[in-house]
gemmi code that builds the backbone of each chain (N, CA, C; Angstrom):
import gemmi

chains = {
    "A": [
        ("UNK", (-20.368, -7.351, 4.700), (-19.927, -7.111, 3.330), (-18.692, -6.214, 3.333)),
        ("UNK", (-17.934, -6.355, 2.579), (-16.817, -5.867, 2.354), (-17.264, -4.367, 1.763)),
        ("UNK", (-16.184, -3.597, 2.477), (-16.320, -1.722, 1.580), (-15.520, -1.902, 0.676)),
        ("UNK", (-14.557, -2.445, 0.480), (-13.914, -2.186, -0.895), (-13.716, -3.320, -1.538)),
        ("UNK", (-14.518, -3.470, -2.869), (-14.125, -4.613, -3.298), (-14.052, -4.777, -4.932)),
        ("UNK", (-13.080, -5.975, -5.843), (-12.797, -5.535, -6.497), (-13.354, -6.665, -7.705)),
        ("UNK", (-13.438, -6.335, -9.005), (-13.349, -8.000, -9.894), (-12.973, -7.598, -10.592)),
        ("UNK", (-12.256, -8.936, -11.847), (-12.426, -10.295, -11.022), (-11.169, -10.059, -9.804)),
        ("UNK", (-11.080, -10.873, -9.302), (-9.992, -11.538, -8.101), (-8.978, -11.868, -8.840)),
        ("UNK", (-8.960, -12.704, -10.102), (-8.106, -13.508, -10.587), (-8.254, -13.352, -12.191)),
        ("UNK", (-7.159, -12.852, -12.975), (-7.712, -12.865, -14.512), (-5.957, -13.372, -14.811)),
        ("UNK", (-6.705, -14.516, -15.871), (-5.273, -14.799, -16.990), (-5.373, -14.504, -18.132)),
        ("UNK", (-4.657, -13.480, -18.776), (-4.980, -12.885, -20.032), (-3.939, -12.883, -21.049)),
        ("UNK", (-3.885, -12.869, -22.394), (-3.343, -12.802, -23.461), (-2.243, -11.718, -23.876)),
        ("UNK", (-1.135, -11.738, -24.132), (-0.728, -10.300, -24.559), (-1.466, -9.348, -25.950)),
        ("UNK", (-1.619, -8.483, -25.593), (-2.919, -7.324, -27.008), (-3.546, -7.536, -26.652)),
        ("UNK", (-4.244, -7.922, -25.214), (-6.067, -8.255, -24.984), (-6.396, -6.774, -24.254)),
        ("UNK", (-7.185, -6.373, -24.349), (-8.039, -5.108, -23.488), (-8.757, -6.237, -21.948)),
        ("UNK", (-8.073, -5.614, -20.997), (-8.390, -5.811, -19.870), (-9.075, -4.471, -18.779)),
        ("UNK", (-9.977, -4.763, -18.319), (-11.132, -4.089, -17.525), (-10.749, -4.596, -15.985)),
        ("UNK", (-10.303, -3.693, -15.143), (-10.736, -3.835, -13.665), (-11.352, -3.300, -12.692)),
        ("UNK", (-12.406, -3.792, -12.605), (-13.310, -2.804, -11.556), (-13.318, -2.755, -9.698)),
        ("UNK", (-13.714, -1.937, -9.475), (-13.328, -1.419, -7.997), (-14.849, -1.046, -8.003)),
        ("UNK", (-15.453, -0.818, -6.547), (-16.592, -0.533, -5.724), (-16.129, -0.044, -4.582)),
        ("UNK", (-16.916, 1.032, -3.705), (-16.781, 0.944, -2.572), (-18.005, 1.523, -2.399)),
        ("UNK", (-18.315, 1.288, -0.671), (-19.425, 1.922, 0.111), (-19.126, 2.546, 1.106)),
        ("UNK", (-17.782, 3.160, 1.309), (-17.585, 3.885, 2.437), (-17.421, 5.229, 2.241)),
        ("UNK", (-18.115, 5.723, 0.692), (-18.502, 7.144, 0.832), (-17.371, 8.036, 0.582)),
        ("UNK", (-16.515, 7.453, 0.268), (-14.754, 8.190, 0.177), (-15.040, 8.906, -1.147)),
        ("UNK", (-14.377, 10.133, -1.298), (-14.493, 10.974, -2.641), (-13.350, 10.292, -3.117)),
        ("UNK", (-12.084, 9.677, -2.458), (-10.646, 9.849, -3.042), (-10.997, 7.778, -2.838)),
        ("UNK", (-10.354, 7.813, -4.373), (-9.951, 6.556, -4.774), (-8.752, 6.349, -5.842)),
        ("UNK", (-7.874, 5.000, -5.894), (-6.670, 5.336, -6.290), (-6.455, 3.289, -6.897)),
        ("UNK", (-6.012, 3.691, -7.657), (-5.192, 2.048, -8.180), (-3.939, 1.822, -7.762)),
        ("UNK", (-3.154, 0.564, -7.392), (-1.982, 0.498, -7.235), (-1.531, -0.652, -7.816)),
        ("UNK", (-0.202, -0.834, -8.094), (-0.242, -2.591, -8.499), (0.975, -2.768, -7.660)),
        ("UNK", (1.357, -4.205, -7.315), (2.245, -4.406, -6.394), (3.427, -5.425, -7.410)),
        ("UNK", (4.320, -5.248, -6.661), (5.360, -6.640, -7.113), (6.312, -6.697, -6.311)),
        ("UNK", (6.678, -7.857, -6.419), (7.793, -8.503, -5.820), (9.367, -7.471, -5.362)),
        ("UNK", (9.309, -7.403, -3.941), (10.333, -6.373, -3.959), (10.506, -4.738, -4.616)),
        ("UNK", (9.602, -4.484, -5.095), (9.113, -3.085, -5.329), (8.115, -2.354, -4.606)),
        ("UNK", (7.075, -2.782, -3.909), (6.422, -2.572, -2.825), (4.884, -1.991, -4.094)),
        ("UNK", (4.442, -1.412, -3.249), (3.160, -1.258, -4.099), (3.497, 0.419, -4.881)),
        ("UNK", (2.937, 0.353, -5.982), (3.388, 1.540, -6.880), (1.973, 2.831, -7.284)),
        ("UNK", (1.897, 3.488, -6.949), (0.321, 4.251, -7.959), (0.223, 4.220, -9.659)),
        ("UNK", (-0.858, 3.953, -9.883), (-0.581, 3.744, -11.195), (-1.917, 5.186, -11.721)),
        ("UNK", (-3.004, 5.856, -10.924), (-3.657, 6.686, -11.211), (-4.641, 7.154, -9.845)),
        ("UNK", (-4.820, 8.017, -9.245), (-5.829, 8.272, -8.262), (-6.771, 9.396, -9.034)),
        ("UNK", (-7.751, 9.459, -8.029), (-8.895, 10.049, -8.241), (-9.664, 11.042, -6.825)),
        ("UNK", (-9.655, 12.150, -6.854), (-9.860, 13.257, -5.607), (-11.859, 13.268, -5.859)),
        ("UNK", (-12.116, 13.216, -6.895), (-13.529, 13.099, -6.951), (-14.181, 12.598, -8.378)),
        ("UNK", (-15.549, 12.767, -8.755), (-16.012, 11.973, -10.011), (-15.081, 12.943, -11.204)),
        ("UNK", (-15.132, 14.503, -10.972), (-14.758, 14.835, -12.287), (-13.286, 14.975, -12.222)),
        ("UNK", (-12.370, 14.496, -11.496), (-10.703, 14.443, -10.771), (-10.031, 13.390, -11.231)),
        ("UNK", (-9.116, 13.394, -12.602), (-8.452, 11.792, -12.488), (-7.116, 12.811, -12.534)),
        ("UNK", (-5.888, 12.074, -11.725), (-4.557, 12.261, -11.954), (-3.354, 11.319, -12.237)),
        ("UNK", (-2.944, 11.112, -12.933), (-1.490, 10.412, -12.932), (-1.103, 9.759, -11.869)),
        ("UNK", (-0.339, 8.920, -11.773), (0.337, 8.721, -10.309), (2.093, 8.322, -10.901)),
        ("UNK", (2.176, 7.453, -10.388), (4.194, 7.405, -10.680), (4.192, 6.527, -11.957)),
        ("UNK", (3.450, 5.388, -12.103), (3.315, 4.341, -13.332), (2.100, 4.524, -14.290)),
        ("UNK", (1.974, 5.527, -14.823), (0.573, 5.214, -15.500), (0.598, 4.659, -16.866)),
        ("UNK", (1.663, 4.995, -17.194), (1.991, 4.678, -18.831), (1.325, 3.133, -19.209)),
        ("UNK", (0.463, 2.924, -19.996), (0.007, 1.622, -20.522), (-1.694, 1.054, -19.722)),
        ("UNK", (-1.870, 1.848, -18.872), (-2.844, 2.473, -18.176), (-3.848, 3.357, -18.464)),
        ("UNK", (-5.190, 3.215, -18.158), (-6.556, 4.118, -18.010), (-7.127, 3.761, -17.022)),
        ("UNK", (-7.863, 5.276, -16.597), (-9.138, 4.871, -15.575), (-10.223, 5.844, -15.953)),
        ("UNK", (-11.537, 5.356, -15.255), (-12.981, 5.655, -15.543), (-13.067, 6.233, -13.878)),
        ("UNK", (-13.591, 7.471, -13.645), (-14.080, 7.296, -12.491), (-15.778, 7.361, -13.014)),
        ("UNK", (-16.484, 6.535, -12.627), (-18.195, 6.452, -13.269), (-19.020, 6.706, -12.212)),
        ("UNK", (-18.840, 7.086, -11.083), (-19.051, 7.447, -10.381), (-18.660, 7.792, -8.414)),
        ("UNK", (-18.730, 7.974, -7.303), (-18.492, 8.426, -6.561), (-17.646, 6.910, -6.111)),
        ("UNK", (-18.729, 6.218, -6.298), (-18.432, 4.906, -5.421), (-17.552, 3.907, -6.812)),
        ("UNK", (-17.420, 4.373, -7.824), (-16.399, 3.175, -8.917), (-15.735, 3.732, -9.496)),
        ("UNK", (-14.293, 3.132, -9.541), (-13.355, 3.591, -10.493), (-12.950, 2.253, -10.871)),
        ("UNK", (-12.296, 2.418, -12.333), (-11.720, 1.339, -12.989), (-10.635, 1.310, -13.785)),
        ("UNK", (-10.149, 0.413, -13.929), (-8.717, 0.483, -14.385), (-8.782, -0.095, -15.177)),
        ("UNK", (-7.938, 0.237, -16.979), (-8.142, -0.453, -17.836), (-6.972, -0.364, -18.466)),
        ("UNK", (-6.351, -1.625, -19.016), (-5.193, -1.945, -19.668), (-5.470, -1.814, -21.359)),
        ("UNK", (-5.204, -1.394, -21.915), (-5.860, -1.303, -23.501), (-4.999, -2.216, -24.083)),
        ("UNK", (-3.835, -2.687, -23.953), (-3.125, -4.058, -24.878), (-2.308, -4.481, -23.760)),
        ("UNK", (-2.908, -5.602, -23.222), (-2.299, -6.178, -21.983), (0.086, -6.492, -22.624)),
        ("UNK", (0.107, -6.337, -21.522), (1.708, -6.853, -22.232), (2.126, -7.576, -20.230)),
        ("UNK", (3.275, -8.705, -20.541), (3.485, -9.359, -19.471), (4.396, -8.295, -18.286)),
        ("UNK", (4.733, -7.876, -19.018), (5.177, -7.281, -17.888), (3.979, -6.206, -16.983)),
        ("UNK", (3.069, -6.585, -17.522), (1.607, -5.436, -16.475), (1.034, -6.657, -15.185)),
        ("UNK", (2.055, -7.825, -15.676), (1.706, -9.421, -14.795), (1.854, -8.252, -12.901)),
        ("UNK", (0.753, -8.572, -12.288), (1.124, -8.166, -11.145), (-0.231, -7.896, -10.444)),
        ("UNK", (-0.276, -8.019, -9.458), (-1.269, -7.934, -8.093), (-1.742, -6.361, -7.933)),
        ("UNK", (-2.534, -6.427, -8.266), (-3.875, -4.663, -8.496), (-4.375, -4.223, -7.234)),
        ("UNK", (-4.112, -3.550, -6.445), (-5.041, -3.390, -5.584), (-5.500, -1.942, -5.713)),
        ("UNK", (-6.696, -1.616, -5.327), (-7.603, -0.656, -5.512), (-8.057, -0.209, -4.139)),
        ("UNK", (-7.847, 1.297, -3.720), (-8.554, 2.070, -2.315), (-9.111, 3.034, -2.142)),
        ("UNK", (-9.210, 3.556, -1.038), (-10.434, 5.042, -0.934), (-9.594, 5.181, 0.337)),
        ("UNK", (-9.875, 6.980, 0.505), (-9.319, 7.272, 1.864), (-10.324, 8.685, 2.030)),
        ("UNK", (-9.981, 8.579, 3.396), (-10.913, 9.705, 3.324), (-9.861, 11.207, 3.536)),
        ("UNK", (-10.899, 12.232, 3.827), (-10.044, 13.329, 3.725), (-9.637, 13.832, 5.292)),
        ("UNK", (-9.109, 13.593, 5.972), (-8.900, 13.813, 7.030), (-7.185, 13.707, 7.476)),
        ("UNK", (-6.912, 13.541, 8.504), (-5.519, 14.263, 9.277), (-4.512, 12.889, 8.595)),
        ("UNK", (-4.856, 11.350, 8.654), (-3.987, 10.381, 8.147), (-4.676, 10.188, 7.064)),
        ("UNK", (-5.376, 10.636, 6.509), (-5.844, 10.100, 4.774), (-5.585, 8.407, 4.378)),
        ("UNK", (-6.049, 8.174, 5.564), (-6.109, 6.415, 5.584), (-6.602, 5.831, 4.191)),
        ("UNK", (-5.494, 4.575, 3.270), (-5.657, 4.174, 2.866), (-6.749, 2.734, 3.097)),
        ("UNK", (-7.888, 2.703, 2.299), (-8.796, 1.072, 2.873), (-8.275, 0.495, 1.440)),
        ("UNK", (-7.738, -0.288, 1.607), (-7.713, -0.965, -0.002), (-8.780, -2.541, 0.172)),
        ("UNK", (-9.175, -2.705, -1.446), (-9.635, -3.631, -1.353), (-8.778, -5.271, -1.478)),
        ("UNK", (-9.656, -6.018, -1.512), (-8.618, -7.397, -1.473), (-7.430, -8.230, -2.743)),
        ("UNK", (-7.490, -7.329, -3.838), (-6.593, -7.651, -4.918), (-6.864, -7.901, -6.054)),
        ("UNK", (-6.465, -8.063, -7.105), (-7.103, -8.231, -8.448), (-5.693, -9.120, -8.695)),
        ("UNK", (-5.103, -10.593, -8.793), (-4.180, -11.038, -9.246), (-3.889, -11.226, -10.758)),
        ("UNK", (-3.596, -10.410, -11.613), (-3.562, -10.510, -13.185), (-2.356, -10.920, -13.554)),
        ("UNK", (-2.575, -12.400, -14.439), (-1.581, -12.783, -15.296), (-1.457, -12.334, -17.068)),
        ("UNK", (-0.618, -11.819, -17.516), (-0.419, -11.771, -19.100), (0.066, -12.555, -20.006)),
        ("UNK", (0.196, -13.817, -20.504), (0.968, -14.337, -21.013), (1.532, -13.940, -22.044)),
    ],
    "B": [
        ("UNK", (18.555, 6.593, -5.271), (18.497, 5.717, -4.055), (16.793, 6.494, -4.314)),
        ("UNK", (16.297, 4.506, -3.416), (14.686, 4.946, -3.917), (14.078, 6.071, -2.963)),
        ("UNK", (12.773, 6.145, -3.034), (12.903, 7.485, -1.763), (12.264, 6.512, -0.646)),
        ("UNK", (11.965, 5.729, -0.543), (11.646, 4.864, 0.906), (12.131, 3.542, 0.870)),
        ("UNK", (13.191, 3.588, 1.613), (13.565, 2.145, 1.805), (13.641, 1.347, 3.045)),
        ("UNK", (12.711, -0.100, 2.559), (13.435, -0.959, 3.811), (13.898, -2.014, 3.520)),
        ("UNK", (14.758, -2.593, 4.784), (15.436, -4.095, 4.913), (14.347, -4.938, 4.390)),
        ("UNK", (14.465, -6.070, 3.275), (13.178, -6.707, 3.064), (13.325, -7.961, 4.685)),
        ("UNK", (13.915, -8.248, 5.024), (13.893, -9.437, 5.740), (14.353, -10.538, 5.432)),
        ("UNK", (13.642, -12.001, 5.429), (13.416, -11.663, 6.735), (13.322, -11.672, 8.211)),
        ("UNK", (12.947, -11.396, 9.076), (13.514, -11.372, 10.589), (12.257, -12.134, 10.713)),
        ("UNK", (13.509, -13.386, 11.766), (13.037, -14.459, 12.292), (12.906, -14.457, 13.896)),
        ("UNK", (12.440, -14.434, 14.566), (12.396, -14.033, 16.064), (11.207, -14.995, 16.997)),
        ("UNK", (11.441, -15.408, 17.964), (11.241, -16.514, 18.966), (9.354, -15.563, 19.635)),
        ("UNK", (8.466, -15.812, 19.306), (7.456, -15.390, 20.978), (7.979, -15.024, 21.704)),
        ("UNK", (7.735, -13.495, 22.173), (7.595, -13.137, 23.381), (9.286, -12.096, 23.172)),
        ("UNK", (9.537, -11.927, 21.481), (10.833, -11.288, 21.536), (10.288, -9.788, 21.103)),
        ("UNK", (11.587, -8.911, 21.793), (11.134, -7.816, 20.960), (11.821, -7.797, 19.591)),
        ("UNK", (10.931, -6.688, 18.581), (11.582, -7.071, 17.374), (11.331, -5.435, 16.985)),
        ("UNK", (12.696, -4.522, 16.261), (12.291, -3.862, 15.280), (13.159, -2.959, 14.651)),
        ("UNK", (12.447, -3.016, 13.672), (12.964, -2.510, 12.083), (12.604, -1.083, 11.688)),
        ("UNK", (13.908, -0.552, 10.505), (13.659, 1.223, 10.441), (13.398, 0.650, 8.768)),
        ("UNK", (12.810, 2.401, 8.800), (12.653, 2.218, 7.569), (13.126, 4.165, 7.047)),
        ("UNK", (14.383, 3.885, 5.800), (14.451, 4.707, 5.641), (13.857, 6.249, 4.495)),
        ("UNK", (13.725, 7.127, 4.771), (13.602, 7.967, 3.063), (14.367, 9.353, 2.891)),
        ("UNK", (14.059, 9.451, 1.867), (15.077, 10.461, 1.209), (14.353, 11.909, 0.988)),
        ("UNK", (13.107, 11.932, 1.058), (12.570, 13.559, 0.914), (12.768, 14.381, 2.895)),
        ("UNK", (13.784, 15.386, 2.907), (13.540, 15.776, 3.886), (12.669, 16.755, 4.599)),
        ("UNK", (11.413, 17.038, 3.386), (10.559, 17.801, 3.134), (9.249, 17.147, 3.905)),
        ("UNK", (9.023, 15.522, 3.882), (8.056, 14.623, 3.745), (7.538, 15.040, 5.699)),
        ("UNK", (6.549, 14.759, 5.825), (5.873, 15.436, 7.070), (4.975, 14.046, 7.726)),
        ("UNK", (4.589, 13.034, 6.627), (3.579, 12.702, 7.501), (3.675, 10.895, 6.846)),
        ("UNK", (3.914, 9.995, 7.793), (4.623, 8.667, 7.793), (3.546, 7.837, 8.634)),
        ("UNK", (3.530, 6.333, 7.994), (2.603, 5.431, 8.759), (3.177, 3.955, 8.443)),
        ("UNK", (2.518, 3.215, 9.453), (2.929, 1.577, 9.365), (1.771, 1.217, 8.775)),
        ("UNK", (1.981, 0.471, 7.425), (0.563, -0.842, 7.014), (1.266, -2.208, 7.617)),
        ("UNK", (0.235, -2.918, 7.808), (0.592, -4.187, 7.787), (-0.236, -4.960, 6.485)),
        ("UNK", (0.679, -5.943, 6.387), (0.237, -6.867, 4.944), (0.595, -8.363, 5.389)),
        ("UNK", (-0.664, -8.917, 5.586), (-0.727, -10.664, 5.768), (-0.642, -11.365, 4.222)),
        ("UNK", (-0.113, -12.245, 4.033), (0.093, -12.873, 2.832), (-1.118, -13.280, 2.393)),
        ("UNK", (-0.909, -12.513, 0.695), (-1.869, -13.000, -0.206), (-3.041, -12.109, 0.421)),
        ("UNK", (-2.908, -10.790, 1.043), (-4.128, -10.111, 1.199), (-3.805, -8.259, 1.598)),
        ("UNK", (-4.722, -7.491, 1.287), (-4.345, -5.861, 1.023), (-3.530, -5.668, 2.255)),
        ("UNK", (-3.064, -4.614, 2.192), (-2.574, -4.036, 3.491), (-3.277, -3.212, 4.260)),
        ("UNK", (-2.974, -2.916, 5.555), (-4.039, -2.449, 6.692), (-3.165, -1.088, 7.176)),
        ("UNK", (-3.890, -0.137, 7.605), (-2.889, 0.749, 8.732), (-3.095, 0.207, 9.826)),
        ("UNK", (-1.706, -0.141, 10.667), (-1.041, -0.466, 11.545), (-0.833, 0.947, 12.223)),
        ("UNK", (-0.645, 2.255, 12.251), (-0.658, 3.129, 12.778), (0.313, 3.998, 12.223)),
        ("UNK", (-0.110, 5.503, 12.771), (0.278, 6.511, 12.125), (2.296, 6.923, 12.868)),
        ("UNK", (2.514, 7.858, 12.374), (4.121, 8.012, 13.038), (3.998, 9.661, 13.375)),
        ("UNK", (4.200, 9.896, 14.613), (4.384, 11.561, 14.761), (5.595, 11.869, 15.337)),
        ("UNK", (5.383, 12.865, 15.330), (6.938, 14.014, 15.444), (7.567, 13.028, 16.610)),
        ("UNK", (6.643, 13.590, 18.077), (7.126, 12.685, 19.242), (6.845, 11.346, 19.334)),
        ("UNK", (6.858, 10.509, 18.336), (6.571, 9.138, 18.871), (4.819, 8.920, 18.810)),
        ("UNK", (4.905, 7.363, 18.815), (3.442, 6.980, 18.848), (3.399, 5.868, 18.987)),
        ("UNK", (3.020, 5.244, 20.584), (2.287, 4.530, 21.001), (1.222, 3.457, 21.309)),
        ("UNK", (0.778, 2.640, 20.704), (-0.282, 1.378, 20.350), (-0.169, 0.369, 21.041)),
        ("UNK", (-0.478, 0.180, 22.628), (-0.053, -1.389, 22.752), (1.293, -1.669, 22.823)),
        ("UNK", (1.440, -2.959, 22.092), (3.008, -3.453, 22.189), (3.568, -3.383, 21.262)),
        ("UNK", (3.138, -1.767, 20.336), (3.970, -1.036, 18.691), (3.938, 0.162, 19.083)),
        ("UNK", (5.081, 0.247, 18.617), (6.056, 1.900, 19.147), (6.572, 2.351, 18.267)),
        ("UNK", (5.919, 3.347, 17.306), (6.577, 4.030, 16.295), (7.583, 5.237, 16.695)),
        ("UNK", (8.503, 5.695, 16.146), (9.375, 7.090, 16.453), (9.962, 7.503, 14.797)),
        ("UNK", (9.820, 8.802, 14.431), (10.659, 9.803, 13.816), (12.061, 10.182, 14.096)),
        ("UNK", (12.362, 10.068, 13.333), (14.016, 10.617, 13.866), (14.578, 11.379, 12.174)),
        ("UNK", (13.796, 12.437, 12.367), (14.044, 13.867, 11.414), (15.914, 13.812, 10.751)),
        ("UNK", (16.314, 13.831, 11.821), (17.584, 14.555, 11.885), (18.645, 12.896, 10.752)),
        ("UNK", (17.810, 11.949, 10.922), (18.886, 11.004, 9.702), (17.674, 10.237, 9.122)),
        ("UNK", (16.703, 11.135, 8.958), (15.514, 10.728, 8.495), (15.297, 9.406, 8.493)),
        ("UNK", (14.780, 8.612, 9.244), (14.384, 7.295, 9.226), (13.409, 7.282, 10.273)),
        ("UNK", (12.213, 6.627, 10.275), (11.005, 5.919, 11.034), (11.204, 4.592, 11.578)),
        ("UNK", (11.083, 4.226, 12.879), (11.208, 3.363, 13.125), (9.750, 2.669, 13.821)),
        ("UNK", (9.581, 0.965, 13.609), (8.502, 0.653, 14.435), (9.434, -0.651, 15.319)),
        ("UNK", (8.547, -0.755, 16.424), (9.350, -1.813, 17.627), (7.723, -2.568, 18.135)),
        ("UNK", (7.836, -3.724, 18.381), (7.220, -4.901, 18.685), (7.759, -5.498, 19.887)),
        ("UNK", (6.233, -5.230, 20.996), (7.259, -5.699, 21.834), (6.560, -7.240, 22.404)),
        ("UNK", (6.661, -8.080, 23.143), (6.776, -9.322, 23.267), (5.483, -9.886, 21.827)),
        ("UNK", (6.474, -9.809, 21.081), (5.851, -10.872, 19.807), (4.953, -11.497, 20.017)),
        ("UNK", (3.833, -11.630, 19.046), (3.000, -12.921, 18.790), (3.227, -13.560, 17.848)),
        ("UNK", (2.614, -15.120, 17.735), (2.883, -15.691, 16.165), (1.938, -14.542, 15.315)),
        ("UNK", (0.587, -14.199, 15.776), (-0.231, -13.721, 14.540), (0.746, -11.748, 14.384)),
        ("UNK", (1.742, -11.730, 14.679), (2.650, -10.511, 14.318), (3.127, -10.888, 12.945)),
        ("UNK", (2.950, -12.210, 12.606), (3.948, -12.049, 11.401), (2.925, -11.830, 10.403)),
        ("UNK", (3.878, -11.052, 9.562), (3.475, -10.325, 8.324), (4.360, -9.447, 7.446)),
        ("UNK", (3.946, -8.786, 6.862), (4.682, -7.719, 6.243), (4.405, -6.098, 6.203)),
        ("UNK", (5.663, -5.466, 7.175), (5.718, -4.026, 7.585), (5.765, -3.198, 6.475)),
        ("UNK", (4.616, -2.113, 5.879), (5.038, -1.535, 5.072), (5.148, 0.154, 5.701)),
        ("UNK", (6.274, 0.660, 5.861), (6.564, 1.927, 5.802), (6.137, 3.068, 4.867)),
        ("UNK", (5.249, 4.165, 4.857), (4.416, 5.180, 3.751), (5.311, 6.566, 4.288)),
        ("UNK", (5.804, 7.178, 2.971), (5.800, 8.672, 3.605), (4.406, 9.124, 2.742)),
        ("UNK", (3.958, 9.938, 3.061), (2.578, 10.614, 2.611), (2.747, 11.936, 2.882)),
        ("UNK", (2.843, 12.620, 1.098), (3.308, 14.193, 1.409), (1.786, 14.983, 0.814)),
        ("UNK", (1.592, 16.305, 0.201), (0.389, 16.728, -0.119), (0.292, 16.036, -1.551)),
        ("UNK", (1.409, 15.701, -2.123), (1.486, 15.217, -3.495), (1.694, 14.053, -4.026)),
        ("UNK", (2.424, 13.060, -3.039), (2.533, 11.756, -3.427), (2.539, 10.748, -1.925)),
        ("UNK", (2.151, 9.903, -2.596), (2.010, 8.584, -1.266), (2.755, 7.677, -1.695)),
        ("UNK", (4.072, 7.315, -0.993), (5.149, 6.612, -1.375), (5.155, 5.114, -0.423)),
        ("UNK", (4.793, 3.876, -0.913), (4.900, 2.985, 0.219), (6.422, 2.094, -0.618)),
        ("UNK", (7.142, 1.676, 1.057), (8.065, 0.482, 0.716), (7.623, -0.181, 0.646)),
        ("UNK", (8.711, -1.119, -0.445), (8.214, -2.425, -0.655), (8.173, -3.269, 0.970)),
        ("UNK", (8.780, -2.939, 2.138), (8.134, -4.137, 3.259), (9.204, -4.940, 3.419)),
        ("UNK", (8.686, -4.625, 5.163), (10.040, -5.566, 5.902), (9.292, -7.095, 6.506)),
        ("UNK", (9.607, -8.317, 5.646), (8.501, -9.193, 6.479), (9.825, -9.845, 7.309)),
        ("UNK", (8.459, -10.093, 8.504), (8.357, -10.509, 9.887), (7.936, -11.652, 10.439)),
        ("UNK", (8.697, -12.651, 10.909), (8.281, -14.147, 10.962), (8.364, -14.455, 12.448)),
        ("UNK", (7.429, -15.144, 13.038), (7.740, -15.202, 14.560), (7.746, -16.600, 14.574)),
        ("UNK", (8.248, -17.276, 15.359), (8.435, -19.025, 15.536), (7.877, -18.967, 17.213)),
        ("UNK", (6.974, -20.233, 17.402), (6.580, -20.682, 18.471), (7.655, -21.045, 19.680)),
    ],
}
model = gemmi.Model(1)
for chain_id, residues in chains.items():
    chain = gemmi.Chain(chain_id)
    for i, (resn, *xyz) in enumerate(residues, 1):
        res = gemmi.Residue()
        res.name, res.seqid = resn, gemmi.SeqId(i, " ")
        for name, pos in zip(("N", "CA", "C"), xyz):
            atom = gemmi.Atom()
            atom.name, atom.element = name, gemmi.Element(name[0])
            atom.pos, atom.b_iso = gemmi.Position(*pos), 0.0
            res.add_atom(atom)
        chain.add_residue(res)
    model.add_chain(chain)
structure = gemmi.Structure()
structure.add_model(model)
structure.setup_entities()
């Protein structure tokens, strides 16, 4: 079974829709973090999380929320989807140690029309 | 100028070549640098960390070079399953900066 994993995989959504993305893990990591990727921009932070009661900002958060609900879930939530949020989600945990290794999970591909 | 940049690619190179690419940034403050790798259409992995003196893996050879700040990684006799996409991280106490990625294509 996969430690980090995310749903859905794949969402095509509306512009003004409230979109929900959830993340899991089982590898016990206090630190979890959202990112979204695009084309020639490389992957961006959009909010991390150091523990359950810890949320911070990251470089993109604007149009953005997260839940941390507990140790092992955080979630990312779009409150009025708009196309330009069109982009590949990925979600990780690292632990606290000397490389603070990123594990990300396998992607969340979201379209907005 | 962004603070981590690399060549996107991309570099096309024969089996059994060596191959490699820098990646540059702009905080001269930043202390602590790593290689992901990213296979298409799936997360990225650490590929390994970058230290002061160099670092070692097999046939991947990372080096620092402080002084015109740029990280470099080197590949040495290629495989096809090498290709992918190099992503360069500086990772400071406050932010984790990844490039967008140098992809890497190897031909039989």
């Amino acid at each position: 079974d996969a430690d980090v994993t995310q749903t859905p995989r794949n969402r095509i959504t509306k512009t003004g829709k409230r979109i929900m993305l959830e993340c899991s893990q089982t590898k016990g990591h206090d630190r979890m973090y959202w990112y979204r990727q695009d084309p020639g921009l490389g992957l961006r932070l959009i909010y991390y999380s150091f523990d359950v009661k810890d949320i911070n900002k990251g470089e993109i958060s604007d149009g953005y929320s997260v839940s941390r609900q507990a140790q092992a879930k955080f979630s990312l939530s779009l409150e009025s989807a708009i196309p330009n949020q069109t982009a590949l989600y990925f979600c990780a945990t690292s632990d606290f140690g000397p490389t603070d290794t990123q594990y990300f999970g396998p992607g969340t591909r979201l379209t907005v029309l | 100028r962004k603070e981590v940049e690399q060549d996107p690619g991309p570099f096309n190179v024969p089996e059994g070549a060596t191959v490699a690419f820098n990646c540059t940034y702009s905080n001269s403050a930043s202390q602590s640098f790593f290689w992901y790798r990213q296979d298409c259409r799936k997360e990225p992995k650490l590929l390994m960390s970058v230290y002061s003196s160099g670092n070692e893996d097999g046939r991947f050879t990372a080096q620092l070079n402080r002084a015109s700040q740029y990280i470099s990684l080197l590949i040495r006799d290629s495989k096809l399953s090498d290709s992918a996409t190099y992503l360069c991280v500086d990772r400071s106490a406050s932010k984790i900066i990844f490039g967008s990625g140098t992809r890497l294509s190897i031909r039989p």
